[in-house]
C-alpha positions in Angstrom: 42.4 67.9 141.8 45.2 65.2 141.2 46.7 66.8 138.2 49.8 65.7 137.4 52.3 68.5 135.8 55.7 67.3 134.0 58.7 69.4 133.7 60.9 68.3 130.7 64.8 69.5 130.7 66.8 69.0 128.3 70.8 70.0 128.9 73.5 70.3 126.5 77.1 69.7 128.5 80.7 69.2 127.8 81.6 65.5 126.4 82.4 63.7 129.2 80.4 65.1 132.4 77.0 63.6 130.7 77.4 60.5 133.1 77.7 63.0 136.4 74.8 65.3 135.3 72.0 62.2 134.8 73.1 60.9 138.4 72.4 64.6 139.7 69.3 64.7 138.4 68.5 60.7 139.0 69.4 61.8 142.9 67.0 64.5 143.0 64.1 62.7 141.5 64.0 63.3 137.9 63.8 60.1 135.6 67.0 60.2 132.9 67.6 59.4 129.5 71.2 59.9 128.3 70.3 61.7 124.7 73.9 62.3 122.9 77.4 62.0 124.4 77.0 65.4 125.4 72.9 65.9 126.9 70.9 64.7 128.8 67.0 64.7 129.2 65.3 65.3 132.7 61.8 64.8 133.8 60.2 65.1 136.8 56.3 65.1 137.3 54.4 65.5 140.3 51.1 66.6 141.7 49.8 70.5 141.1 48.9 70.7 144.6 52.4 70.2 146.2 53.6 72.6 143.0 55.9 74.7 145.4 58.0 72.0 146.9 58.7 70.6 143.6 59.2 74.0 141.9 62.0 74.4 144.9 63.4 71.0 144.1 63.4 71.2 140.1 65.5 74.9 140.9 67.9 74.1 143.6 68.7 70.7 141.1 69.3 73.0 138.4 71.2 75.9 140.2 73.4 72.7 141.4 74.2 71.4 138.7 74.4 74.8 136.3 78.4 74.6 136.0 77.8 71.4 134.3 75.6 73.2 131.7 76.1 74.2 128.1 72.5 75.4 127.3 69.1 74.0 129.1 65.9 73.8 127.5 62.6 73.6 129.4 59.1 72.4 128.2 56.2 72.4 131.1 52.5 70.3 130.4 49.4 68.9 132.3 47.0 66.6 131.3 43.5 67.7 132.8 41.1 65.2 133.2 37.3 66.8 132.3 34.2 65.5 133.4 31.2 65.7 131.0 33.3 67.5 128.2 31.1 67.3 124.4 32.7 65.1 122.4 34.7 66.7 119.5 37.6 66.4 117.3 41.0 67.9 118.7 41.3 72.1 118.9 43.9 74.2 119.3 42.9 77.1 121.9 45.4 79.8 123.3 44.4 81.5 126.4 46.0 84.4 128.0 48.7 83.9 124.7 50.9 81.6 128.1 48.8 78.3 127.6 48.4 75.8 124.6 45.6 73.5 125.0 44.7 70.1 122.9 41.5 68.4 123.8 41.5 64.7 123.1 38.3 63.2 124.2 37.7 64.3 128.2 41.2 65.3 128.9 43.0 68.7 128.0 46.6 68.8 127.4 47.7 72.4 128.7 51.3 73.2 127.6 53.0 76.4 128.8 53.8 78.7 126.1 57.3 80.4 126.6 57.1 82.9 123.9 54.1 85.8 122.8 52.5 84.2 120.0 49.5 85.1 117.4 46.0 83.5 118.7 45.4 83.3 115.6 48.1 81.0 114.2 47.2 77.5 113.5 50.6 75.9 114.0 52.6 77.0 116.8 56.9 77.4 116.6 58.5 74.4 118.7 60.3 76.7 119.9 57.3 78.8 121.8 57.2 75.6 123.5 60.2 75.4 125.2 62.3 77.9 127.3 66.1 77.5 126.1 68.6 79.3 127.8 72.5 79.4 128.2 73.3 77.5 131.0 74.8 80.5 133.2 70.9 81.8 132.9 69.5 79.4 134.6 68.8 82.0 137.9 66.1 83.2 135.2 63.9 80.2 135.4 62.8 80.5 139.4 60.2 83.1 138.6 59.2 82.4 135.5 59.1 78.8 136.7 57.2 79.7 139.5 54.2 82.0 137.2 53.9 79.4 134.5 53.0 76.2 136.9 51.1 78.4 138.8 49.1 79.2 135.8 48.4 75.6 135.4 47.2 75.4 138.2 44.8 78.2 138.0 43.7 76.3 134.4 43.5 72.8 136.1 40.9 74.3 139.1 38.7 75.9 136.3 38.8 73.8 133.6 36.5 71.8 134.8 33.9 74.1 135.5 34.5 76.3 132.4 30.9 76.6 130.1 30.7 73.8 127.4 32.1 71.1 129.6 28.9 69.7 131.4 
């Protein structure tokens, strides 16, 4: 499989601690980029196949570091390679109302959708994108964590064998 997942964080804090959150989450694997003087963006990417280990390391940095938090925002996307998908121009397609995927010649980029949305819609809300949270709520992520990257997974084994892609 070799499917790479990110997990993108972005963290609101108090002026001043920015510095000691981005070498919290530098320590623990993430790759930084200091946004404003008060947040930070973390990502961290890694292979679908050791999904659990990293879902236990993205959560046990966040629970870590959650007294430093204001509010956290989450955004979670794969890139699936396809073999022998038809050539066509970019769609939109939502399964399951959890996934948004955007085909770009033979790969699929499958973002988690956070939020119920309308199949039907043609643009989707940023904001059903991303998971934002205050940062005392951060306990609520591990599950929800958990179910959405396992969901990828479950999209990256079957993608490629879906009908219409060779």
């Amino acid at each position: 499989m070799n499917t790479v997942a990110t997990v993108l964080v972005d963290v609101t804090c108090e002026i001043g601690r920015v510095t000691k959150l981005e070498k919290h989450f530098r320590s623990r694997g993430f790759v930084t980029t200091i946004l404003t003087p008060d947040s930070v963006r973390a990502v961290y990417r890694f292979k679908l196949e050791e999904a659990d280990d990293s879902v236990k390391n993205i959560i046990s940095a966040l629970n870590e570091a959650t007294p430093l938090f204001k509010t956290i925002c989450v955004e979670v996307w794969a890139i699936l390679p396809v073999q022998n998908m038809v050539a066509r121009p970019p769609v939109i397609e939502v399964g399951d109302g959890l996934i948004y995927v955007m085909r770009r010649g033979n790969r699929v980029l499958a973002k988690v959708v956070w939020d119920r949305i309308n199949p039907a819609t043609w643009m989707l809300p940023g904001s059903a994108l991303r998971n934002c949270l205050p940062g005392t709520e951060v306990y609520r992520l591990e599950t929800e964590l958990s179910r959405k990257i396992s969901l990828l997974k479950y999209v990256s084994a079957n993608v490629k064998t879906s009908p219409g892609n060779g």
